[in-house]
N, C-alpha and C positions, 0 to 999 in steps of 0.2 A: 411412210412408216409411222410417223408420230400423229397422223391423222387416224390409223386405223388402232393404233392405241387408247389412244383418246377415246375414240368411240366404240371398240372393239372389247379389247385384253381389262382394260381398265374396266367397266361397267364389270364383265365378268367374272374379273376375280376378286371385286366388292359384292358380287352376290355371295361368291366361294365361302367369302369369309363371315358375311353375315348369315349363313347355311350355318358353318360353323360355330361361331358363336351361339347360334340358335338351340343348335344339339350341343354343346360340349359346358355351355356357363352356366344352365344352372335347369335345375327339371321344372317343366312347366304345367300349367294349368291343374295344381296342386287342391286346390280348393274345388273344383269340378268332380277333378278325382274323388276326393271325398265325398261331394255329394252323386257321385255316382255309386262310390261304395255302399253308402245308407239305404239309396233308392232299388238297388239291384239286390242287395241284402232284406228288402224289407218284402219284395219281389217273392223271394226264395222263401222265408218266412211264411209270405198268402200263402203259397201252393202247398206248402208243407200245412198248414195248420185248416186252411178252407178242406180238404182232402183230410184229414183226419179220422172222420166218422167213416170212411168209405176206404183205407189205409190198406185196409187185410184182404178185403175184393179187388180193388187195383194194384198193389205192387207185393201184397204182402202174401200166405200163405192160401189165402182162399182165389190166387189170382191165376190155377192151374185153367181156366178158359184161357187165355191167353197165348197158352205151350205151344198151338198152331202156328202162332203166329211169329213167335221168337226164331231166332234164327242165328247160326252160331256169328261170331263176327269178331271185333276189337275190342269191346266191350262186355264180353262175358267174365272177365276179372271183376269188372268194377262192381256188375249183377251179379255176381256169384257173394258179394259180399251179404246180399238181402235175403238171398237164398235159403231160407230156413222154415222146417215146417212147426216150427213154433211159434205160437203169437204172442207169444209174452218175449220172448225172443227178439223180435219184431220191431215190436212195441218198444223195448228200450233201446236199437237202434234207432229208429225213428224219432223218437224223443233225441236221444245224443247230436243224429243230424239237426232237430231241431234248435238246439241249445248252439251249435258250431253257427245255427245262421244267425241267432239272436248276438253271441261275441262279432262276428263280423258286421253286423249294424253297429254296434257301441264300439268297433276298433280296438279290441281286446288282441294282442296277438294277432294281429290283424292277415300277417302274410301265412302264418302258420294256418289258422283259420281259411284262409283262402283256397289254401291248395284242399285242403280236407273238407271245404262246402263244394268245390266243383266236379272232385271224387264222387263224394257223397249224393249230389243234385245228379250227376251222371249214370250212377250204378241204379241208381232208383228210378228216373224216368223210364231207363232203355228196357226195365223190366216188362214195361206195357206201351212197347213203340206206337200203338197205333194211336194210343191216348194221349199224348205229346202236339206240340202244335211247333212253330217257328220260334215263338217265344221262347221255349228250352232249348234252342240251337244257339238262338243268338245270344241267351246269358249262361252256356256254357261256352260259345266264342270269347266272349267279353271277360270271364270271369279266369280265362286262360291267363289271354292279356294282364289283366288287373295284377297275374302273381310278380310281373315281371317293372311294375309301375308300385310310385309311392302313394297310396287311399291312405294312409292313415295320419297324413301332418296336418290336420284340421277338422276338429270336429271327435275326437276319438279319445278312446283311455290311455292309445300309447300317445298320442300326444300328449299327456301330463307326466307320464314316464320319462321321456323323452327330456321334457323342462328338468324332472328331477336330477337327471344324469347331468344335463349342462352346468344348471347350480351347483352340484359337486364339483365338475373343471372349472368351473369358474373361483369358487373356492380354494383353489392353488391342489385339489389332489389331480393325482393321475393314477387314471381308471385305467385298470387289462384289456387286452381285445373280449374275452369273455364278461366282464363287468360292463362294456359299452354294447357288447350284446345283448344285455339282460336289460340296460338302460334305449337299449331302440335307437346307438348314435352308429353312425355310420365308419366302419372299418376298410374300407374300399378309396379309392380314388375320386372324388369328385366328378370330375371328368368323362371316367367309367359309370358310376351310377347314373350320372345325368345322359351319359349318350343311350342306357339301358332303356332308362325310364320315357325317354324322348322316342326312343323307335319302337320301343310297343305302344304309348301313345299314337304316332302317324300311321303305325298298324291297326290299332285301333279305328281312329278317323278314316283310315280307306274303306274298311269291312263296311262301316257305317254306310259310305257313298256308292260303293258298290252293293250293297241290299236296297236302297231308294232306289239307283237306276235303274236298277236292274229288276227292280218291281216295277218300276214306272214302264219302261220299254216293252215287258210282259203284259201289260195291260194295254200301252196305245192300239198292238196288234191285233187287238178284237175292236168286232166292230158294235158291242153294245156301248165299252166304252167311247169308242169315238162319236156312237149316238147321244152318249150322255145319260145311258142306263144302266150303266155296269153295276150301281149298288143296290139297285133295285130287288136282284135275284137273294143277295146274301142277306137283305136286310127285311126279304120276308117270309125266309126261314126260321120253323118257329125255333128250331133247338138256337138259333143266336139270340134271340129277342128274350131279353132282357126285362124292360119294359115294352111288352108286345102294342101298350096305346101310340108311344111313342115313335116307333118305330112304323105303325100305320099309318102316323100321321105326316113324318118325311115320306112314306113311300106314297101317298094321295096325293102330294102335290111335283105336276112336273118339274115346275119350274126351281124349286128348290133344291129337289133330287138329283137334275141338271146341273147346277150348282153345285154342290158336294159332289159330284162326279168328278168336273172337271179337276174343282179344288185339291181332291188328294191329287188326283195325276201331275199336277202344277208343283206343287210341295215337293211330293217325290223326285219330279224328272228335275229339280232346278236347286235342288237344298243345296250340291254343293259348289256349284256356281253363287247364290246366293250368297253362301258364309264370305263371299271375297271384299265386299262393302259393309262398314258398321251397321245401317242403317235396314239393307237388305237381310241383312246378319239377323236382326232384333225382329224382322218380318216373318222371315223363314224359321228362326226360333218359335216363335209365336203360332205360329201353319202348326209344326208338326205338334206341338202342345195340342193344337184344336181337334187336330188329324187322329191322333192318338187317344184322345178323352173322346171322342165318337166311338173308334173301334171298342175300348174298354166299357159305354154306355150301349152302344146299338146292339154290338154283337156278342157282346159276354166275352170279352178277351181282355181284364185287367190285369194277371200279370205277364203277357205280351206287351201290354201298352205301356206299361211301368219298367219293363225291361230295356224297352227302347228310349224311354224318356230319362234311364238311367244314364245311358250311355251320350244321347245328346248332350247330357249334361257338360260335356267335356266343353264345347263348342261355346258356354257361356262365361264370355273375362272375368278373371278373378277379380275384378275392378268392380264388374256386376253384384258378385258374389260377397265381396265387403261390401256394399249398400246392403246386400239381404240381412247379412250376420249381426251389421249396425242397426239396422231395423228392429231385428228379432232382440237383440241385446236391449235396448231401448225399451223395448216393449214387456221384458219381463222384467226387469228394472219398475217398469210404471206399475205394472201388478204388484209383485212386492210391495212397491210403496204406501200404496195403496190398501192393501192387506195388513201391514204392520204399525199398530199402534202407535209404536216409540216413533215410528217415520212421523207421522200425525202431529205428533204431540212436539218433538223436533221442527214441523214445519209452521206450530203455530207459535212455539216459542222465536224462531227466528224471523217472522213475517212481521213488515213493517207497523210504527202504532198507526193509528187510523186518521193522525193528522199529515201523516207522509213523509215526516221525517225521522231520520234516525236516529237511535236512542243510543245505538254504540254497543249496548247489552252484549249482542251477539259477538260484536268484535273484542270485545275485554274479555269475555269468556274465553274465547279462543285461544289469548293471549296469555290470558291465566295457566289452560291446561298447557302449552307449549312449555312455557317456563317452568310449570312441576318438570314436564318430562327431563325436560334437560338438567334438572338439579338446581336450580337458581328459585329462588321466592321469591313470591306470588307479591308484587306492589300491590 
């Protein structure tokens, strides 16, 4: 009995708990989330604004070629919002959607936002199904999810809200439930949000591995791909081609074409086995980035590719994600400085004399103003 504990009950119920711990201590991969919010917001944004000139022919009052093709369904609430045979009408819908996906990149309201871009991205695609591609499936999947997940604690405006309200309780006041809603702090259970946030995340992450597999397994079953031709067809169609030289020119060579064949299939059928090792992790990361910037270069499907690459985003540690932030931070620091004179003029006042030792200047200065501040004179 104490043998099968030991090796049994025991192992078991230290998974149990580290499960739980996992979903109940604290919501994860926070900084992903956000940069999936920006990515998948920026997404919404192209379609809406590349589509602009062409707005009133595809979904808007001139889009009665279509009528055929509509068909009543689930979605005639969210269409019936666009429904107007006005184009001025229209037009300042389509502006407002546009404006709801610009607040959702900047993290304005970020959840309110949320529900009313995937309304909005919804009722307007389904107008002209046949013009839609995967990419509007899968960032109306995601964009579900995201209402149910925290996108906005990095990187955002209610992030700075958010600080505001803390500095208030921290200040010794105590805020109402309605005052810490306006402030973006949490009125709920800990526990509760994070198991919320937690399970449309790993809801997330499956949809994700169930659309690789499940495209990979759809592909091994032909045999162009198993020949190692499968990109050949789509990649010399001209409505994909992009840059039609480019495109001529992977599809002239076998050897290479064979290569990106296998490649996506590899990627796809193995991404989520892959994420199980850091190393593999950082590989497979790296595949679908490549996989993805092909489809958006060869075939003219950038916000497909950006939709996806929003969502992988999840799968990159936050560990990752502070080196990026430290990077970017570093680096507009160095612009700035760069840029501003007084920085200059500061860096050559305080920069050693030219025999290499120090004069002290800088540190009496320092010591100067320290001591104004505090009320004490200046020795």
């Amino acid at each position: 009995m104490d043998l099968l504990r030991h090796h049994v009950l025991d192992p078991v119920l230290s998974w149990i708990r580290a499960l739980e711990d996992w979903l109940l201590s604290q919501r994860r991969a926070l900084r992903g989330l956000a940069a999936t919010r920006v990515l998948v917001g920026i997404g919404a944004l192209g379609i809406l604004l590349s589509s602009f000139p062409a707005r009133h022919v595809v979904w808007g009052p001139g889009s009665f070629w279509v009528e055929p093709m509509r068909e009543a369904g689930e979605f005639d609430v969210l269409t019936g919002l666009f429904a107007t045979d006005s184009p001025l009408v229209f037009t300042l819908e389509y502006l407002a959607l546009t404006a709801v996906a610009v607040a959702f990149v900047l993290g304005w309201r970020t959840r309110v936002m949320n529900v009313v871009l995937v309304l909005g991205m919804t009722g307007l695609v389904e107008r002209a199904p046949m013009i839609g591609n995967q990419g509007d499936n899968i960032m109306r999947i995601g964009l579900t999810l995201l209402i149910l997940m925290s996108t906005s604690e990095h990187w955002s405006l209610d992030a700075r809200r958010r600080a505001r309200g803390r500095r208030i309780e921290q200040s010794g006041s105590r805020l109402s439930v309605l005052r810490r809603l306006h402030y973006g702090l949490p009125v709920l259970p800990r526990w509760l949000t994070a198991a919320v946030h937690n399970s449309a995340l790993i809801t997330l992450a499956c949809q994700i591995f169930i659309l690789y597999t499940a495209s990979a397994l759809y592909k091994v079953q032909g045999d162009l791909w198993q020949s190692g031709t499968g990109l050949y067809y789509p990649l010399s169609l001209p409505e994909f081609s992009v840059l039609p030289a480019v495109n001529e020119l992977v599809t002239a060579d076998p050897y290479l074409l064979t290569v990106m064949t296998y490649f996506s299939v590899f990627v796809q059928l193995f991404f989520a086995v892959g994420l199980l090792h850091p190393v593999t992790r950082r590989l497979f990361l790296l595949g679908v980035i490549a996989l993805h910037g092909g489809i958006a270069v060869l075939m003219g499907l950038p916000w497909f590719s950006l939709a996806m690459l929003a969502y992988d985003a999840i799968f990159v540690t936050d560990r990752s994600w502070r080196a990026v932030e430290r990077a970017v931070r570093a680096g507009v620091r160095g612009v700035r400085r760069r840029g501003s004179p007084a920085a200059s003029d500061a860096d050559e006042d305080e920069s050693p004399p030219p025999d290499g030792r120090p004069d002290g200047r800088g540190i009496r200065r320092r010591q100067t103003i320290a001591e104004r501040r505090a009320g004490q004179p200046a020795r």
